[in-house]
VOPA-244801 format. One record per residue (C-alpha): residue in one letter; y, x, z. Coordinates in steps of 0.05 Angstrom, whole numbers. Example, Ala and Ser with C-alpha at 12.3 -4.5 7.8 and 13.67 -1.06 7.14 Angstrom:
<pts>
[pt 'A', [-90, 246, 156]],
[pt 'S', [-21, 273, 143]],
</pts>
This chain:
<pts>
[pt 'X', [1442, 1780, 1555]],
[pt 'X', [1465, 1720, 1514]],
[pt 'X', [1439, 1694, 1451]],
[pt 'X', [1468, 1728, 1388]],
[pt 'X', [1523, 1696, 1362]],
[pt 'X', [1492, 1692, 1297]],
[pt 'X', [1434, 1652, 1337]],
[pt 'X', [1485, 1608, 1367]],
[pt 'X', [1493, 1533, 1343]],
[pt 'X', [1560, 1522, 1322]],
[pt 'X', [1565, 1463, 1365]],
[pt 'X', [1534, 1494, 1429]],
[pt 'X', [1575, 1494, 1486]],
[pt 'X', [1557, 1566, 1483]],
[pt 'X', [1596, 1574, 1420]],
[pt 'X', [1655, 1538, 1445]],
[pt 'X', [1664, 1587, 1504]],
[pt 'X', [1648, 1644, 1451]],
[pt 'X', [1708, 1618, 1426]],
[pt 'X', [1755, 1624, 1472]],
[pt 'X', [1741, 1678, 1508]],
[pt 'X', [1739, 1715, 1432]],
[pt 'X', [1808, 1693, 1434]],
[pt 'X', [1826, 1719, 1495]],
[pt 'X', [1799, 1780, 1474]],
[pt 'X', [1841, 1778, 1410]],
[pt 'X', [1897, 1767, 1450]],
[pt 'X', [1884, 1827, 1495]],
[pt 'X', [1867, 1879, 1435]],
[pt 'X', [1935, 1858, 1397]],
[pt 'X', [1975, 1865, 1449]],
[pt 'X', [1943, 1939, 1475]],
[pt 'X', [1963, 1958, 1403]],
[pt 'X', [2037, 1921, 1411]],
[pt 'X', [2025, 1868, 1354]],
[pt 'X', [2051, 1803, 1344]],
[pt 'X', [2003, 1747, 1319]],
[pt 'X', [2055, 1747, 1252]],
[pt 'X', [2033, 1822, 1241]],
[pt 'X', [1958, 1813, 1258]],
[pt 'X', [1952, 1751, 1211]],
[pt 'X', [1983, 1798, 1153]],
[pt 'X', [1935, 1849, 1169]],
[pt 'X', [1873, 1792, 1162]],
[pt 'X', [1906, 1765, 1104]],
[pt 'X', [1908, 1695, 1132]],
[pt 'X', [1969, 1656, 1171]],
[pt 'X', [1993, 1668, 1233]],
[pt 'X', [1971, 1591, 1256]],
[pt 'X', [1900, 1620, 1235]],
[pt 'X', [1912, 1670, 1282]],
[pt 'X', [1952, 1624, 1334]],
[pt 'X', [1881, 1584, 1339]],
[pt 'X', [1839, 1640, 1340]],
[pt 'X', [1867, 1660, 1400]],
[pt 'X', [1874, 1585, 1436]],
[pt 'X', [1801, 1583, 1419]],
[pt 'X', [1810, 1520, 1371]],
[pt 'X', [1785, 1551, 1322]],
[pt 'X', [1723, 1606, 1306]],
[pt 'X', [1734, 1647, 1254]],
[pt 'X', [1672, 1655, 1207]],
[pt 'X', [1631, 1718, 1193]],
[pt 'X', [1673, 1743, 1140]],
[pt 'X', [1738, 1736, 1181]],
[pt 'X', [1701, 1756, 1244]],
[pt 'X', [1685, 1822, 1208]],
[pt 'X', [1753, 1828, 1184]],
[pt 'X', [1781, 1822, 1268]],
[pt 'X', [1731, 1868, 1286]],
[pt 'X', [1759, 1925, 1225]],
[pt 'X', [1832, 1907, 1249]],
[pt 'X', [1815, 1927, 1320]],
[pt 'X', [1775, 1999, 1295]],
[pt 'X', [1707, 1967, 1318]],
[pt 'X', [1650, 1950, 1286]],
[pt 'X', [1621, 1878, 1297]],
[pt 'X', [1573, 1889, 1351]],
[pt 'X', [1632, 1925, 1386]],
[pt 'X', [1659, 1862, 1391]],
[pt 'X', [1605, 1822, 1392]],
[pt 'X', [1592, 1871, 1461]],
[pt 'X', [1667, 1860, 1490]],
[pt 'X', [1658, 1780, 1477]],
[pt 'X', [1588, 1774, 1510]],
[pt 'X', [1607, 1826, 1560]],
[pt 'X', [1674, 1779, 1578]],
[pt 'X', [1628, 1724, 1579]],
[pt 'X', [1578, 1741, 1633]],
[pt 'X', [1627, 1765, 1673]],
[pt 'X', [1663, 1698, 1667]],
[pt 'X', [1606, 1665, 1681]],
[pt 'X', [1594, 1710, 1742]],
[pt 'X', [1669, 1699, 1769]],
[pt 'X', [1659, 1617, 1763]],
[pt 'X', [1606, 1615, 1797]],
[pt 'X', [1628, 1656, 1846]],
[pt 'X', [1683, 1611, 1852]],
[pt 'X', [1653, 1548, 1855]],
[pt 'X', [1581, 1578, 1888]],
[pt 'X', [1541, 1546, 1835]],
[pt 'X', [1498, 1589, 1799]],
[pt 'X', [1511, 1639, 1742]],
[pt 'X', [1458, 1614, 1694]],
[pt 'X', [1491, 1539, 1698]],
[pt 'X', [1505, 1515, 1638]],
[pt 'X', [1559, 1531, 1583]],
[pt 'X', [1581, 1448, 1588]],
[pt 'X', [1586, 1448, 1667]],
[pt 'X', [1622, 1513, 1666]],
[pt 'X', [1673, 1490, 1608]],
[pt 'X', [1685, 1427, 1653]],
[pt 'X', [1701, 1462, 1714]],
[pt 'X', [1780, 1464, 1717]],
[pt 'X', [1818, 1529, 1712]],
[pt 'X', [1756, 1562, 1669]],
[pt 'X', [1814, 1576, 1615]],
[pt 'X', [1848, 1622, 1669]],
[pt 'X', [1780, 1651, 1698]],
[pt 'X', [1767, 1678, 1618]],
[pt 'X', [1842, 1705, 1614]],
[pt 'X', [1835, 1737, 1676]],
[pt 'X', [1762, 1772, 1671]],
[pt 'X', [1777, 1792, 1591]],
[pt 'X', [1842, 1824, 1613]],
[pt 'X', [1811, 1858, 1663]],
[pt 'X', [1745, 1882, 1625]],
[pt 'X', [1801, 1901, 1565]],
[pt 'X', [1839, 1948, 1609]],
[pt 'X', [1776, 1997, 1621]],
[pt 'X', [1767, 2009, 1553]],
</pts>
C-alpha cells in the first residue's frame, strides 16, 4: 500500500499524483450526488476556484479542508484516504499495463508518461461507480 498521506512530502511526486487523482475523485463523488462545484464550495465554505483546483489537481487542500471534503462526501478521512490510494494503485497498475513498464516505477516517470491525466479519470470513475 502507499505511504500515508500524512507521511508524504509535499513535494513528492507522490503527492502531486495524490493530487490529482483526489481531484478526480472529488469530481466523481460531486457529481454521484448531482452537485455543482458552486454548491460544493458553499458547502466547504471556501470559493468555487478553491474547488475548481482541487479538482484539476493544482492545488491540495490541507488537513483541515481535507477533513472538511471527506464530511461533505459522508466519509470519514481514511474513507477517502482508501478511495484516493485505492484509485492510485490501480492507476498505477493500468499505466503500466499500458506502457509494459512496471507498476512500482516511479511517481515522476509515471506523471511524465502522456495521457496519465486520462488513465486517473478513467480508473477513479470506474473504482467510483462500485461504491
Amino acid at each position: 500500500m502507499a505511504v500515508p498521506k500524512s507521511a508524504t512530502p509535499p513535494d513528492s511526486e507522490e503527492a502531486k499524483a495524490f493530487g490529482m487523482v483526489l481531484g478526480q475523485v472529488v469530481v466523481q463523488l460531486r457529481t454521484q450526488r448531482g452537485w455543482t462545484q458552486a454548491q460544493l464550495a458553499e458547502t466547504l465554505g471556501v470559493s468555487q476556484s478553491t474547488v475548481s483546483k482541487i479538482e484539476a489537481g493544482k492545488q491540495r487542500p490541507d488537513a483541515f479542508q481535507y477533513g472538511q471534503l471527506a464530511k461533505a462526501f459522508g466519509m470519514e478521512v481514511q474513507q477517502l484516504d482508501k478511495h484516493v490510494y485505492d484509485a492510485m494503485n490501480r492507476a498505477r497498475d493500468a499505466v503500466a499495463a499500458v506502457t509494459h513498464k512496471k507498476s512500482t516505477s516511479g511517481w515522476g516517470e509515471l506523471l511524465a508518461l502522456a495521457g496519465f491525466i486520462g488513465i486517473i479519470a478513467f480508473v477513479v470513475a470506474a473504482v467510483m461507480r462500485t461504491l
